[in-house]
KOLRO-844878 format. One record per residue (C-alpha): residue number from 1; x, z, y; residue in one letter. Coordinates in steps of 0.25 Angstrom, whole numbers, plus 5000, padded with zeros to 4 digits. Example, Ala and Ser with C-alpha at 12.3 -4.5 7.8 and 13.67 -1.06 7.14 Angstrom:
# residues 2
<kolza n="1" east="5049" up="5031" north="4982" res="a"/>
<kolza n="2" east="5055" up="5029" north="4996" res="s"/>
//
This chain:
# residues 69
<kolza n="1" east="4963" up="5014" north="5045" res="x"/>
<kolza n="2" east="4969" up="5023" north="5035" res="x"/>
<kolza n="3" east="4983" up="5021" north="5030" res="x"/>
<kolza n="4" east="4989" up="5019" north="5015" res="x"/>
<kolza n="5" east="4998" up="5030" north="5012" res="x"/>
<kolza n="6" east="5012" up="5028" north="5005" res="x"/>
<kolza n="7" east="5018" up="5038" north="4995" res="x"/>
<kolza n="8" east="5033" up="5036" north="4995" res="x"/>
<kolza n="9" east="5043" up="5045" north="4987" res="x"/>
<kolza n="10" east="5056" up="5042" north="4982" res="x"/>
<kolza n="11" east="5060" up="5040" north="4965" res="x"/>
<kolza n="12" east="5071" up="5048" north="4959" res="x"/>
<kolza n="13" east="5078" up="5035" north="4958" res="x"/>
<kolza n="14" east="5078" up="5031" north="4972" res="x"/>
<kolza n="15" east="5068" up="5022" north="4973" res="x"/>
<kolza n="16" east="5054" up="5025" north="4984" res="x"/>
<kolza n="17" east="5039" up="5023" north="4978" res="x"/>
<kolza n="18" east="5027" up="5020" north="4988" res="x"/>
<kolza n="19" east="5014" up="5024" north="4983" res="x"/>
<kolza n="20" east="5001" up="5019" north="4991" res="x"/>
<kolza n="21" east="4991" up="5029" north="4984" res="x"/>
<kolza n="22" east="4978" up="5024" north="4992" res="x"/>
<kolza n="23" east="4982" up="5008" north="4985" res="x"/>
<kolza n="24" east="4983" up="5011" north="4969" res="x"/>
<kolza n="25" east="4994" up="5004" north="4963" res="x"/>
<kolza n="26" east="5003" up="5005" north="4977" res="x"/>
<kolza n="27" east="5015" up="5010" north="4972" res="x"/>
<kolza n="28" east="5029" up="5005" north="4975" res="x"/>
<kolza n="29" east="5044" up="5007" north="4973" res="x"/>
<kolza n="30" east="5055" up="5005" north="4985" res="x"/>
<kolza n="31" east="5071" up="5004" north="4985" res="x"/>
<kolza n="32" east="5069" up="5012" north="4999" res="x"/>
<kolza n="33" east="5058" up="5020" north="5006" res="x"/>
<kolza n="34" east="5054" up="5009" north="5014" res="x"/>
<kolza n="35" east="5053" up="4999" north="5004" res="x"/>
<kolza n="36" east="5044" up="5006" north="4997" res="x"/>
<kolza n="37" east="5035" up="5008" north="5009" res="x"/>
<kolza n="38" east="5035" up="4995" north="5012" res="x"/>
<kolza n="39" east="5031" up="4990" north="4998" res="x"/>
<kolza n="40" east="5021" up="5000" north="4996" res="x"/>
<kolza n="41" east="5014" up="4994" north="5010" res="x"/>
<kolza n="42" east="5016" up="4979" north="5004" res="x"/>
<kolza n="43" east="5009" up="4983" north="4991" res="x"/>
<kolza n="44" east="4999" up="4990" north="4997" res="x"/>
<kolza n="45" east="4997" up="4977" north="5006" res="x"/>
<kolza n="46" east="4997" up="4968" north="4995" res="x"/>
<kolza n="47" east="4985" up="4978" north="4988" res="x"/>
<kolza n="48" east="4976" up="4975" north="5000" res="x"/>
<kolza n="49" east="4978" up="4962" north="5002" res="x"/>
<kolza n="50" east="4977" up="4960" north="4985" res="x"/>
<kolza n="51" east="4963" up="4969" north="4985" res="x"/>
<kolza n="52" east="4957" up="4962" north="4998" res="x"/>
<kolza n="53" east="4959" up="4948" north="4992" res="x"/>
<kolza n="54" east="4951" up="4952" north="4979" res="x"/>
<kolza n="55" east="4940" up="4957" north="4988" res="x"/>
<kolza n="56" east="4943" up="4974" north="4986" res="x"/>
<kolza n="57" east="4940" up="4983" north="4997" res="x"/>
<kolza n="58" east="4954" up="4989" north="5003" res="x"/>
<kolza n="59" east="4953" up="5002" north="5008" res="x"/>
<kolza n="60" east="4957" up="5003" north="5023" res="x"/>
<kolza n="61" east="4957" up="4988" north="5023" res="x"/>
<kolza n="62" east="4943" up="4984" north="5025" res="x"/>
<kolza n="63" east="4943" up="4992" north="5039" res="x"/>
<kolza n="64" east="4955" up="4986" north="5043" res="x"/>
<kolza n="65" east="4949" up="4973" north="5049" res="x"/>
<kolza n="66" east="4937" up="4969" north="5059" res="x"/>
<kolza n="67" east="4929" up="4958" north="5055" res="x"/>
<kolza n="68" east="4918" up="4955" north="5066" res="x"/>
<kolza n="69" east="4904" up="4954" north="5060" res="x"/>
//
């Protein structure tokens, strides 16, 4: 299974942003690197679970589960 990547880098003003580049739209800002981290892996969560219940196809998803025929 491949694996999303987060881009973290901190503002001049203190504060940490997470970008999910391979989920448009994934961006988030954090008091603390981890916080940021964390958020970004929520969103990116919420994405999935927002595009599977609408019927999209989710990349890396659709392999993730066995279904016997």
């Amino acid at each position: 299974m491949n694996k999303w990547h987060i881009e973290i880098e901190r503002e001049e003003d203190g504060r940490w942003i997470a970008d999910v580049s391979e989920v448009p739209g994934c961006m988030v800002y954090g008091a603390t690197r981890a916080e940021a981290i964390r958020k970004a892996e929520v969103l990116v969560l919420r994405v999935i679970a927002d595009r599977l219940d609408a019927g999209e196809s989710v990349p890396f998803v659709e392999d993730a589960f066995l279904v016997p025929a």
